[in-house]
One Martini backbone bead per residue (centre of mass of N, CA, C, O) as a GRO file, in nm:
protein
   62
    1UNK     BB    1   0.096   0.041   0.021
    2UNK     BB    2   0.038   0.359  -0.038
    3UNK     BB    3   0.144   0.688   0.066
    4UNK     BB    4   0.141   1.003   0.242
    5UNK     BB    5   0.233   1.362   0.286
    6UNK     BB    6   0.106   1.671   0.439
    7UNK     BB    7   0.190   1.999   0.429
    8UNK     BB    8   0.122   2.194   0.699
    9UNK     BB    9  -0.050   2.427   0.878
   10UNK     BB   10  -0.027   2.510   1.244
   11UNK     BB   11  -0.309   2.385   1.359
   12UNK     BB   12  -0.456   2.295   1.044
   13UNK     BB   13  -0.503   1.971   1.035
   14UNK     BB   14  -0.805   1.881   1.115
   15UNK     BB   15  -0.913   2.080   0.871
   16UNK     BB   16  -0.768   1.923   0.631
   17UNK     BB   17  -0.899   1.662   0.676
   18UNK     BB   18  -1.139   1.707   0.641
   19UNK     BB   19  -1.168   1.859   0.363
   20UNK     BB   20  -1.047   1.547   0.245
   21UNK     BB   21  -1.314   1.398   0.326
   22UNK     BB   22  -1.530   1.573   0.150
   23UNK     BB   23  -1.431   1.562  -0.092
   24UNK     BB   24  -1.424   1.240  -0.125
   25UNK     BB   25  -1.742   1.185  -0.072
   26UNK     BB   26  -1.842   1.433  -0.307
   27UNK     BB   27  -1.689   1.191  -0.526
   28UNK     BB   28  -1.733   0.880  -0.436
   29UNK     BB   29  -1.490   0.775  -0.314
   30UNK     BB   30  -1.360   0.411  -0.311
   31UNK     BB   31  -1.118   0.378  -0.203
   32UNK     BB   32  -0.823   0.297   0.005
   33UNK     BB   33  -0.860   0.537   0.258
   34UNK     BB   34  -0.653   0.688   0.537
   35UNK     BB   35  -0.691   0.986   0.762
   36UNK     BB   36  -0.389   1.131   0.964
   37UNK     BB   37  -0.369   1.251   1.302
   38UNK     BB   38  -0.136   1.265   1.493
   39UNK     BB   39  -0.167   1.122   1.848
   40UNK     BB   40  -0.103   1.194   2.216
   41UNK     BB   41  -0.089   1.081   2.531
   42UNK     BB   42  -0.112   1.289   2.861
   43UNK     BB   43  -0.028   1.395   3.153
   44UNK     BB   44  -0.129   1.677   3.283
   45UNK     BB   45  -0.118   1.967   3.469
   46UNK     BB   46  -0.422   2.085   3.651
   47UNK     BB   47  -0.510   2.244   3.925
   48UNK     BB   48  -0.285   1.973   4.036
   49UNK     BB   49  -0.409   1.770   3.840
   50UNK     BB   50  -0.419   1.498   3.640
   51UNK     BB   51  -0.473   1.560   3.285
   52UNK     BB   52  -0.585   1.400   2.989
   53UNK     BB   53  -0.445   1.454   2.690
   54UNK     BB   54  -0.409   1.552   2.340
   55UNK     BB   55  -0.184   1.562   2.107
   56UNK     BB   56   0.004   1.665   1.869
   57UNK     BB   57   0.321   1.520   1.774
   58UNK     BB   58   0.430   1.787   1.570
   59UNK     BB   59   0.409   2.018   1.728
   60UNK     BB   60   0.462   2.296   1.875
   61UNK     BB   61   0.681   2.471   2.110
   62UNK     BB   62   0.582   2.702   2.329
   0.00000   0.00000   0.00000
């Protein structure tokens, strides 16, 4: 199977995942094709708490 990778612009990637799944949708394309934003699960402290957020892999560090 062939992959692709796509560089956006930083912050817009799953709008971007999404509008090629709605062009995809709309032109009825039937192949075989799976479109992902990588994300991972990360434990970080929030009002003492320590609480689950998903963050993108690639994503820059504030």
């Amino acid at each position: 199977m062939d992959w692709f990778a796509l560089f956006v612009m930083t912050g817009r990637e799953d709008e971007v995942c999404g509008t090629i799944r709605s062009f995809l949708r709309a032109i009825e394309y039937s192949g075989d094709y799976e479109l992902l934003v990588p994300k991972r699960r990360l434990m970080e402290p929030h009002h003492g708490q320590k609480v689950e957020v998903l963050k993108k892999m690639m994503s820059k560090v504030k």
